[in-house]
C-alpha positions in Angstrom: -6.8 -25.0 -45.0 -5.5 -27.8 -47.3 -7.7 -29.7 -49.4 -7.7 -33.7 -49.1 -7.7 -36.1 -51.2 -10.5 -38.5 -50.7 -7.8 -41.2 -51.2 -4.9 -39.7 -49.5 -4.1 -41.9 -46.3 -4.2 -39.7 -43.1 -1.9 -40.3 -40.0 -2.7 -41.7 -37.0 -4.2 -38.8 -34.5 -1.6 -38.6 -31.7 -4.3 -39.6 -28.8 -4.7 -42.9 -30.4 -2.8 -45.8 -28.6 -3.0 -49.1 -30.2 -2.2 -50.9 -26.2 -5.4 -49.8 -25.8 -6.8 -52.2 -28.2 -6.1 -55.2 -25.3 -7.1 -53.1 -22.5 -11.2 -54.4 -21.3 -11.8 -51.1 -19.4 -10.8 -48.8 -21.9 -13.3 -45.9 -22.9 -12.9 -42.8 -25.1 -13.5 -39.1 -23.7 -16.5 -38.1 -26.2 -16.2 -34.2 -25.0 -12.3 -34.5 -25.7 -13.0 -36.2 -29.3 -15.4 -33.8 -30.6 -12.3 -30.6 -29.8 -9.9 -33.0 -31.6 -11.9 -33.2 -34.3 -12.8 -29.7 -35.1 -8.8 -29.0 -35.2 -8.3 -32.6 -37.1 -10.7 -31.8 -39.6 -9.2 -27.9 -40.3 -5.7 -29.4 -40.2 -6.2 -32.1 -42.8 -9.0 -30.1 -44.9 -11.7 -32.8 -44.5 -15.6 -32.1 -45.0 -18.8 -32.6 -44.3 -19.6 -36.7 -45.1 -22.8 -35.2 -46.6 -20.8 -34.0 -49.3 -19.5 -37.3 -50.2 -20.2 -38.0 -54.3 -19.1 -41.9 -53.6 -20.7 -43.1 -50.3 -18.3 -45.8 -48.7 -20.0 -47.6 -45.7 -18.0 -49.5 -43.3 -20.5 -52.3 -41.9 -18.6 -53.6 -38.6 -19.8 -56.4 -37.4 -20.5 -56.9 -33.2 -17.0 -55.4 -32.1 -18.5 -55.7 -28.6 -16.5 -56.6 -25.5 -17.7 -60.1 -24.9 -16.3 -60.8 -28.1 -13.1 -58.5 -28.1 -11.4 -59.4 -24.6 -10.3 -62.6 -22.9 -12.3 -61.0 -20.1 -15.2 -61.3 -22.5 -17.7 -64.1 -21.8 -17.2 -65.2 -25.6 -13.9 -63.6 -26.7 -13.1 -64.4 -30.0 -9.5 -65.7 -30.5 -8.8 -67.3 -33.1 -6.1 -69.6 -33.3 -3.5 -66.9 -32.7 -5.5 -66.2 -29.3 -5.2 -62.8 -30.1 -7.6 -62.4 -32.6 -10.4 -59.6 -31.9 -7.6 -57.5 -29.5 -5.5 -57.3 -33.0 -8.4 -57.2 -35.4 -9.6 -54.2 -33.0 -6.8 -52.4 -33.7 -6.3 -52.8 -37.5 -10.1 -51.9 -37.4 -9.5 -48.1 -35.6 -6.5 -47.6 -37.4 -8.5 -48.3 -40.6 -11.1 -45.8 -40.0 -8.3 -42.9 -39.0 -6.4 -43.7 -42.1 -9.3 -43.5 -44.2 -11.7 -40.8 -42.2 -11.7 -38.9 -45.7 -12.9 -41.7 -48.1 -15.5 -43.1 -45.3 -18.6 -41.6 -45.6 -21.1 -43.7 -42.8 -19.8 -46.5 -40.1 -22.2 -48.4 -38.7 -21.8 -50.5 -35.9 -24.2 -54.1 -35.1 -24.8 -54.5 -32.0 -25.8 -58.2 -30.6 -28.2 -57.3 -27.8 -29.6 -60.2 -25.4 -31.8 -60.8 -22.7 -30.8 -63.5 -20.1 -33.4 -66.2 -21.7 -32.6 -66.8 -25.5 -32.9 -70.1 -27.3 -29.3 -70.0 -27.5 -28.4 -70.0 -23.8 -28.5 -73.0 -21.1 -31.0 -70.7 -19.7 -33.5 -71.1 -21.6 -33.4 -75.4 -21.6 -33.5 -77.9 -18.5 -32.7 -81.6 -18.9 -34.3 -84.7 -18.0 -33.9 -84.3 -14.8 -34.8 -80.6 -14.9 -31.0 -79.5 -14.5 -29.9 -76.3 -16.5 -27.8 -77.4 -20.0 -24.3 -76.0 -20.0 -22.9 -74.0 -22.8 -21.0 -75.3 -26.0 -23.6 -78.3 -26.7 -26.1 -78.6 -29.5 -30.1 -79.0 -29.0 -31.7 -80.8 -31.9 -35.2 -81.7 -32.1 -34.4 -85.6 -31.8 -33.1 -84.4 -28.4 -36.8 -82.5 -27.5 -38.8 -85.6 -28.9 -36.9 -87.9 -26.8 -37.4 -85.7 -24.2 -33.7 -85.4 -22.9 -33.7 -81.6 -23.6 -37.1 -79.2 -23.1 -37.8 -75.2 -22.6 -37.5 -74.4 -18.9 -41.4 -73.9 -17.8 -40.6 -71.0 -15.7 -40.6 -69.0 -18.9 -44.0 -69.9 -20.4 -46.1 -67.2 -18.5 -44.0 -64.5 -19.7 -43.2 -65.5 -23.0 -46.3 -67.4 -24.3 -49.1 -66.7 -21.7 -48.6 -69.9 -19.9 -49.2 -72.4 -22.6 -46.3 -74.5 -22.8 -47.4 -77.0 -25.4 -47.2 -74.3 -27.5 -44.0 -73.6 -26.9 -43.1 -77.0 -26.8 -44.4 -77.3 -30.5 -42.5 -74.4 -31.4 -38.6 -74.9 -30.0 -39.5 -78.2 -32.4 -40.7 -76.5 -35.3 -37.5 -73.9 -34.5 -34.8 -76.9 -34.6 -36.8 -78.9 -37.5 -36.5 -74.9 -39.7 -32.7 -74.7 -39.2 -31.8 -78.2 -40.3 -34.3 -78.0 -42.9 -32.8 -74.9 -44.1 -29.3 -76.6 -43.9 -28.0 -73.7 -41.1 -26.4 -74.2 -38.2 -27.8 -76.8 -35.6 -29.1 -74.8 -33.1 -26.1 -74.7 -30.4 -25.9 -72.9 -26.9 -23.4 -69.9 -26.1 -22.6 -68.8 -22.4 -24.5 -65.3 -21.9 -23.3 -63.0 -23.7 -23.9 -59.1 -24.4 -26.6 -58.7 -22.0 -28.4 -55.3 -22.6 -27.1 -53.4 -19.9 -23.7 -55.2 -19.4 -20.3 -54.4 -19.5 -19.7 -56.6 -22.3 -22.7 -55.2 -24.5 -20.2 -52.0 -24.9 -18.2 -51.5 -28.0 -14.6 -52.1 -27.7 -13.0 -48.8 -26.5 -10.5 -48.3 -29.0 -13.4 -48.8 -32.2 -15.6 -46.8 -30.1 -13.3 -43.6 -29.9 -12.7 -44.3 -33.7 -15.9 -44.4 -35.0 -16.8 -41.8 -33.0 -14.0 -39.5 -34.1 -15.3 -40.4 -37.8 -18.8 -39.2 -37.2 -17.5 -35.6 -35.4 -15.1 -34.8 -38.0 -17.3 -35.5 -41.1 -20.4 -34.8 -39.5 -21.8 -38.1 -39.6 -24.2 -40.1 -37.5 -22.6 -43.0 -35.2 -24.9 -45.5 -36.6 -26.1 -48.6 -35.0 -28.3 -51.5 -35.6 -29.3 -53.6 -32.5 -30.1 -57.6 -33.1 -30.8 -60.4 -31.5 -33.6 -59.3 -28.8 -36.2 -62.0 -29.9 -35.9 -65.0 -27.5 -37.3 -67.4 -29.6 -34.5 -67.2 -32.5 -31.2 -66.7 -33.0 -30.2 -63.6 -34.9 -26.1 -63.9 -36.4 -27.3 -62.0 -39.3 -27.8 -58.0 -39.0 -30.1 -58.4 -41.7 -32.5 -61.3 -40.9 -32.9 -63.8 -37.7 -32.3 -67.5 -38.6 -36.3 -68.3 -38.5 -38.8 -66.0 -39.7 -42.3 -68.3 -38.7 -44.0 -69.9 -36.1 -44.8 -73.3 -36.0 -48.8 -72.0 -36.3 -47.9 -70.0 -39.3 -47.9 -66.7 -37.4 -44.7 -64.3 -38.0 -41.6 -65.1 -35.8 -39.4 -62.3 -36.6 -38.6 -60.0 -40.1 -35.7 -59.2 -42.5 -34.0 -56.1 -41.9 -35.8 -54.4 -44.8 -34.5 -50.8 -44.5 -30.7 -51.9 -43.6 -30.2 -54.1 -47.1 -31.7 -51.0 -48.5 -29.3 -48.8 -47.2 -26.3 -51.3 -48.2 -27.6 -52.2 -51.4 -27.7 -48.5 -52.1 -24.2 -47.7 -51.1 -21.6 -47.2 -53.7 -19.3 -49.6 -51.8 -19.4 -51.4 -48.4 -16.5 -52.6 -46.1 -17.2 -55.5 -43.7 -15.3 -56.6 -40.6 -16.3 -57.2 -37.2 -16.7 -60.7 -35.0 -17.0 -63.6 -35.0 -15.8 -64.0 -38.7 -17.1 -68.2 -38.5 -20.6 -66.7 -37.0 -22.2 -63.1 -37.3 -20.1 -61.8 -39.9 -20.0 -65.0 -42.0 -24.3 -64.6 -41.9 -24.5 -61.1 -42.5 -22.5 -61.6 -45.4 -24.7 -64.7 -46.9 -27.6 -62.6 -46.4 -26.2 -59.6 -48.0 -25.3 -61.9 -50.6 -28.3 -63.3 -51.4 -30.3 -60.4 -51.4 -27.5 -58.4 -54.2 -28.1 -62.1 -56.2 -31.8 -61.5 -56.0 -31.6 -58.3 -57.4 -28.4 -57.9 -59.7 -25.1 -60.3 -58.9 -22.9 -58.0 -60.8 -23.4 -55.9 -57.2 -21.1 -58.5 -55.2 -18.2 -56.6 -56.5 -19.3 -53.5 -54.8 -18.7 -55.3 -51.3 -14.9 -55.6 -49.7 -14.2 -57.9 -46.6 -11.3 -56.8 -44.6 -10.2 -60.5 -43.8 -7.6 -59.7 -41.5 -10.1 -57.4 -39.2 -12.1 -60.2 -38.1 -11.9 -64.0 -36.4 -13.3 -67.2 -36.0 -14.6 -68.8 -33.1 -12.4 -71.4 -31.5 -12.4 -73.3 -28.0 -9.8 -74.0 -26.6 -9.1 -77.6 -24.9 -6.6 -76.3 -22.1 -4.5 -78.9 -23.6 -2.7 -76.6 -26.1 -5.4 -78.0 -28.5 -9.1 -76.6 -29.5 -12.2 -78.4 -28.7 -13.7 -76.4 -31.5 -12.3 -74.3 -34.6 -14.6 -72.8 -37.1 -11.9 -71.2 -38.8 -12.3 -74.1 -41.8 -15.7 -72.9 -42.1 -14.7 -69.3 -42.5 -12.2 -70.1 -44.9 -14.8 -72.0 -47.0 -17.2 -68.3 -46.9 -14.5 -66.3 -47.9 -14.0 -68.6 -50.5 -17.5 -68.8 -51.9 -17.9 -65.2 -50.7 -14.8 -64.2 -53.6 -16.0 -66.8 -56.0 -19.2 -64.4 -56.3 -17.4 -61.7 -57.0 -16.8 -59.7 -53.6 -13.4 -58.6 -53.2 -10.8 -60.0 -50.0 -8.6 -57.1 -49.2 -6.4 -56.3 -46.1 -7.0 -53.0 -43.8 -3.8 -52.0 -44.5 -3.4 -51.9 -48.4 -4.1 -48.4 -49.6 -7.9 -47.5 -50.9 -5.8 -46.9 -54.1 -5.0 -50.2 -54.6 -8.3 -52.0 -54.1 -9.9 -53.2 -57.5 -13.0 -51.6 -58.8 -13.1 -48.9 -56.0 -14.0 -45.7 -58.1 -13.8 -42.7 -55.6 -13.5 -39.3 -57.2 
């Protein structure tokens, strides 16, 4: 056996095929991953992750099919159109290239019901018609009463009394644009527990999966966004903590910024770069500031592993582009001191990353 460098960039395992990143029904073999990666980890002298004097964490952000494929009900494609089937990629090839330096990968998972204050489902109109997908929902809109909850949800979700949770979608829109967030906005379903498109995309999924049976690591995941009454971009918080009646909503992520903050370094990439990612990393950013700011340079953001939401017009055009918005993170995001690197520049080269 040959001993590794934590640094040393690996090759590419041989059962690893990058076409795969584009192809929707694609799953590893987890029986056939766990043989490969007894021999893989003898061959290239890798050990236990619990070993690991420097603890890198790759953080990846909802690499989930509805977000990864055109076949997805809310595929990410940036401008390119290709966005999330090539950031896939770059992601897995990542984690094989670096399987010796990586010490935990942990995966988000956006996990929804079919009523969330973010889908037509959840709303009726005037005329007690469902909304459609891709529209905002202010509370103007509930006051005037051209938008409202749909009433066949108020036994289940608030014993029947639908003033209250009339008074509450209110209180909900009034919190976001008081915070200065996002106006609350309606997405077609999406990553519906139990769904095709909940699953991890298959080539990330063999990756990290080959990470945690070579170094012995868990396959980590945090599951978000099951609370009907809020939205939840961020792994670490939902957009509204309270109720209108000064009751909790919903509550940070407490034990994950502990883990982060605790890390010797943290790699972020993941979907949608304009949405969930962009979030995760505000939060994460204002919890480092609230504790020491000099931490932001502890944090790398693989910009070209992840993508912004855009719509396209079937003209050739987009109806809607947040990739101005994620430029403007990234920006602010660097200006605090976190680092912008590319998945394919060598650990080596990244500034301020001290692995032994």
């Amino acid at each position: 056996m040959k001993t590794q460098s934590k640094l040393q960039t690996l090759p590419l395992p041989s059962f690893y095929k990058p076409a795969n990143a584009s192809a929707y029904a694609y799953g590893p073999n987890a029986l056939a991953l766990q043989a490969e990666a007894h021999a893989w980890r003898g061959a290239h002298g890798l050990s236990a992750a619990a070993t690991d004097s420097f603890n890198l964490h790759l953080l990846l952000i909802d690499v989930q099919k509805d977000f990864c494929f055109p076949e997805g009900s809310l595929y990410v494609g940036g401008r390119s159109g290709r966005g999330a089937i090539d950031d896939s990629r770059r992601i897995a090839e990542f984690i094989y290239k670096n399987l010796g330096a990586l010490t935990n990968v942990t995966t988000t998972l956006d996990t929804h019901f079919a009523y969330q204050i973010f889908f037509p489902s959840f709303w009726v109109d005037q005329n007690d018609q469902p909304l459609t997908a891709y529209r905002e929902v202010t509370r103007e809109q509930i006051e005037r009463g051209l938008v409202r909850p749909n009433p066949a949800m108020a036994k289940w979700l608030c014993g029947g009394n639908y003033p209250w949770l009339l008074k509450q979608v209110k209180y909900y829109c009034e919190e976001l644009e008081r915070a200065g967030k996002y106006t609350l906005y309606l997405w077609p379903p999406h990553c519906l527990l139990g769904g095709e498109g909940h699953a991890i995309a298959g080539v990330v999924q063999e990756a990290r999966l080959f990470h945690s049976f070579v170094r012995g690591a868990q396959s980590w995941a945090e599951v978000k966004g099951g609370n009907p009454l809020t939205e939840n971009y961020s792994v670490l918080r939902p957009e509204v903590l309270s109720r209108h009646d000064g009751q909790p909503l919903a509550q940070r992520n407490t034990q994950f910024i502990k883990t982060l903050l605790t890390a010797d370094a943290v790699v972020i990439a993941g979907q949608a770069a304009s949405h969930c990612v962009k979030s995760s990393i505000d939060d994460l950013l204002g919890e480092i500031l609230a504790q020491d700011a000099a931490l932001a340079r502890k944090v790398y953001l693989l910009t070209d592993c992840m993508s912004s939401v855009t719509v396209p017009d079937g003209k050739g055009g987009f109806a809607a582009d947040f990739t101005p918005q994620t430029e403007a993170a990234l920006k602010r995001f660097a200006d605090a001191g976190m680092h912008l690197v590319k998945s394919t520049d060598p650990l080596a080269s990244w500034p301020d990353l001290r692995i032994a």
